[in-house]
C-alpha positions as CSV (number, residue, x, y, z in Angstrom):
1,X,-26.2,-9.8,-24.1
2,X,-27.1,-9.8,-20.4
3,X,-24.0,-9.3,-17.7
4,X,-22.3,-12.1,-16.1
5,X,-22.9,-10.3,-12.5
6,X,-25.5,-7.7,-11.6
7,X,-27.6,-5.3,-14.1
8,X,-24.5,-3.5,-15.9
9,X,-21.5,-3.9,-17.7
10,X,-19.2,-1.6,-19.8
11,X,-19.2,-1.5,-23.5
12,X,-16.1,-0.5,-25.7
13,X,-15.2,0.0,-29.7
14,X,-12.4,0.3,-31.5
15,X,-12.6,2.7,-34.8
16,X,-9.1,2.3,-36.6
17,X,-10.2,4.2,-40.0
18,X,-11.5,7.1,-37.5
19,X,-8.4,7.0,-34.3
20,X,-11.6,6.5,-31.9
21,X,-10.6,3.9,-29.7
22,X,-12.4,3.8,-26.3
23,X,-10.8,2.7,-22.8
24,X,-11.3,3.0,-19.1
25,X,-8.6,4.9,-16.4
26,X,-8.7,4.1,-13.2
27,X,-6.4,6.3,-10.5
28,X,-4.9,3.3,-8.2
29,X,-5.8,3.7,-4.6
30,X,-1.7,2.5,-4.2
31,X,0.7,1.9,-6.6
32,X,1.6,-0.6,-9.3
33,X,5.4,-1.3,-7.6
34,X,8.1,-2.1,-10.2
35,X,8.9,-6.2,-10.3
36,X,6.2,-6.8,-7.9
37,X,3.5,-9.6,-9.9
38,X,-0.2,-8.8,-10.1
39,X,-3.1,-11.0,-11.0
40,X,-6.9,-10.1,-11.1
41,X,-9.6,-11.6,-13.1
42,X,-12.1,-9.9,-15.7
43,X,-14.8,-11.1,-17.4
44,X,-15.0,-10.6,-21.7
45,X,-17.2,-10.6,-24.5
46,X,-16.6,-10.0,-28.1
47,X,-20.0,-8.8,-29.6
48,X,-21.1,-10.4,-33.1
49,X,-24.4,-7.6,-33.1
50,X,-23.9,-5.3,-36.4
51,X,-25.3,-1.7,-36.3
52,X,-23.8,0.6,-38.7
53,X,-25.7,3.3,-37.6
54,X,-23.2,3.2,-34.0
55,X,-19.9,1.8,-35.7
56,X,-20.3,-1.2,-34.5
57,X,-18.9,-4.3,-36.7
58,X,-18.5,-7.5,-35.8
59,X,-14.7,-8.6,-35.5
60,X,-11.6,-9.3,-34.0
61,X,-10.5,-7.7,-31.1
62,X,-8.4,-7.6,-27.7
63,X,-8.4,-6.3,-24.7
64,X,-5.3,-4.7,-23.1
65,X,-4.7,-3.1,-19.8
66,X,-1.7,-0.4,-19.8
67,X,-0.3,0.7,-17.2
68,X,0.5,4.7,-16.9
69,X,1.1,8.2,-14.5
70,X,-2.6,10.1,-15.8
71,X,-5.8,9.6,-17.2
72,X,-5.5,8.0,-21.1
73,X,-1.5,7.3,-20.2
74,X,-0.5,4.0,-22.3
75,X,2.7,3.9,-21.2
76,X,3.5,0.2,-20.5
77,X,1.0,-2.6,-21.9
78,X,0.7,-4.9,-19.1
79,X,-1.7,-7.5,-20.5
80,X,-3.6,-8.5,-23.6
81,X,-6.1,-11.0,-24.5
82,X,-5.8,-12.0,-27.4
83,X,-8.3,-11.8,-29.6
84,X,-11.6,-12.7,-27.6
85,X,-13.9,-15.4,-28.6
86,X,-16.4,-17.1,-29.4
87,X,-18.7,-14.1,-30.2
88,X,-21.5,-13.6,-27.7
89,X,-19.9,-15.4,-24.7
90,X,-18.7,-14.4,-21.4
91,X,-15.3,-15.8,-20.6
92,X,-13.2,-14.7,-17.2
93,X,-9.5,-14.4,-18.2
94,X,-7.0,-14.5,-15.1
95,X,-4.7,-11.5,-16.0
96,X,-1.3,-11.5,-14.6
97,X,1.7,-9.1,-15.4
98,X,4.9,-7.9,-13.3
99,X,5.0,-3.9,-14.2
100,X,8.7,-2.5,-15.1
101,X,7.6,0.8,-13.3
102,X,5.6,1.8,-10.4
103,X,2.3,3.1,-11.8
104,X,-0.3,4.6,-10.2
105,X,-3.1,4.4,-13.2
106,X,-3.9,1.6,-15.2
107,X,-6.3,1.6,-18.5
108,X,-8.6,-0.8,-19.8
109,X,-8.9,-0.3,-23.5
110,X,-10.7,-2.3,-27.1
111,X,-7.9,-2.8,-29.9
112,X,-8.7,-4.1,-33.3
113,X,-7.0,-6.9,-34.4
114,X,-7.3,-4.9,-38.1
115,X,-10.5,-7.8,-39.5
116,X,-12.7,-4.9,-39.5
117,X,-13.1,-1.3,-38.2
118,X,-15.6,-1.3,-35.7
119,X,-15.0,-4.5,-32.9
120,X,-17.3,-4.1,-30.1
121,X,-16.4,-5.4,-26.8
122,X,-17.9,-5.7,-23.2
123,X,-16.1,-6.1,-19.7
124,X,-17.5,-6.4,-16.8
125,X,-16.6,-8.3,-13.3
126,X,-13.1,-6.6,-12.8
127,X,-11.9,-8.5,-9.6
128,X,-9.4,-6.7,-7.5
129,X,-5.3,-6.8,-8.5
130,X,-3.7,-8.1,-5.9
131,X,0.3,-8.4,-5.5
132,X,1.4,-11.9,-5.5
133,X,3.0,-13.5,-2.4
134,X,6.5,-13.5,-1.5
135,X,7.8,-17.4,-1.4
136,X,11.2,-18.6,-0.1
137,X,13.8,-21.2,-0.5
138,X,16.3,-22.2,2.1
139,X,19.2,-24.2,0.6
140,X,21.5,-25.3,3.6
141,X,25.1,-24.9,2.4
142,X,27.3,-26.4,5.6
143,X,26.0,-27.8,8.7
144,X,26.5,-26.6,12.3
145,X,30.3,-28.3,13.2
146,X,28.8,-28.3,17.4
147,X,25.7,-28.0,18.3
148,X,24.8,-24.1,19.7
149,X,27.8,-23.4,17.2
150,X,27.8,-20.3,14.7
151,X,30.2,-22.4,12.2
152,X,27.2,-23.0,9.4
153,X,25.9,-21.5,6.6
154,X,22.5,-21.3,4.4
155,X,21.4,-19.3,1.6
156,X,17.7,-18.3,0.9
157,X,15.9,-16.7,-2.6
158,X,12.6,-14.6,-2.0
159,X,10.3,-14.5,-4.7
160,X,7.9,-12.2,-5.5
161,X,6.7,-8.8,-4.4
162,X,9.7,-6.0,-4.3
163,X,12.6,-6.4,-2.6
164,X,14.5,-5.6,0.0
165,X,12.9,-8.3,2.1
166,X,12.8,-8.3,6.0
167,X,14.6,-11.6,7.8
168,X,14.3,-12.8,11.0
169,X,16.3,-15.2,12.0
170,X,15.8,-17.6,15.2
171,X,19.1,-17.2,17.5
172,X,19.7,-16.2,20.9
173,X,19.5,-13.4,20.7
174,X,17.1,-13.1,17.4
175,X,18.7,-11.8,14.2
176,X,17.0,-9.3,11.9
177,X,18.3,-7.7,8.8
178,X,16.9,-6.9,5.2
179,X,18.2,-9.1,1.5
């Protein structure tokens, strides 16, 4: 199977009868912050090619993406496919998680869905995971009794990222604070 992009792609298989399983760490350049949402996109092919002579056996299997504190750390699974197909074809999956902890490695890694013992799967494209943005709601609870007047209220929700958030509010003089 060619790549979607470029001349190269990675390849992983999932022996159950043997434990091998094979994965990909990757040491984040910063941090996988706790309740902050992520979403990157990668590109996946389940391979229907047989060769006993490598392990390989057509079948089905997942990909999941843990997320962990050292090389090979599953601590948390983050995302998972499902099980990828049809055989032989590229198919970009948007992945999208909100980590319980803050991790600073994530794994890439092939799990049999238990069909046969040798699935054979390929990755390639992984875009970059980026946080998601912070959105906010105003809800005005009482109006303003006299103009210039300090007498009403609102309430606003932030969304997204990790709190606390950072407010600035537009009054002579100009209001800051953290929710």
């Amino acid at each position: 199977m060619a790549p979607t992009n470029g001349s190269s792609y990675l390849g992983l298989i999932h022996q159950a009868s043997t434990g091998w399983q094979e994965g990909a760490t990757q040491q984040l350049a910063s941090p996988l912050v706790a309740g902050t949402s992520y979403s990157f996109t990668i590109d996946l092919a389940n391979v229907n090619n047989s060769d006993p002579s490598s392990g390989i056996i057509p079948g089905c299997a997942e990909c999941q993406i843990w997320g962990g504190f050292s090389p090979c750390d599953k601590n948390t699974l983050l995302w998972s496919s499902g099980n990828i197909t049809p055989y032989d074809t590229w198919q970009t999956h948007n992945v999208a998680f909100t980590p319980t902890q803050t991790f600073t490695y994530i794994l890439i890694q092939v799990f049999s869905l238990g069909c046969t013992d040798g699935p054979y799967i390929l990755v390639d494209n992984i875009g970059p995971i980026t946080p998601s943005n912070v959105t906010a709601s105003i809800t005005l609870n009482n109006n303003v009794l006299c103009l210039g007047g300090s007498t009403g209220q609102a309430t606003v929700n932030a969304v997204g990222q990790n709190p606390p958030f950072n407010y600035q509010w537009s009054t002579t003089p100009v209001q800051n604070g953290t929710v």
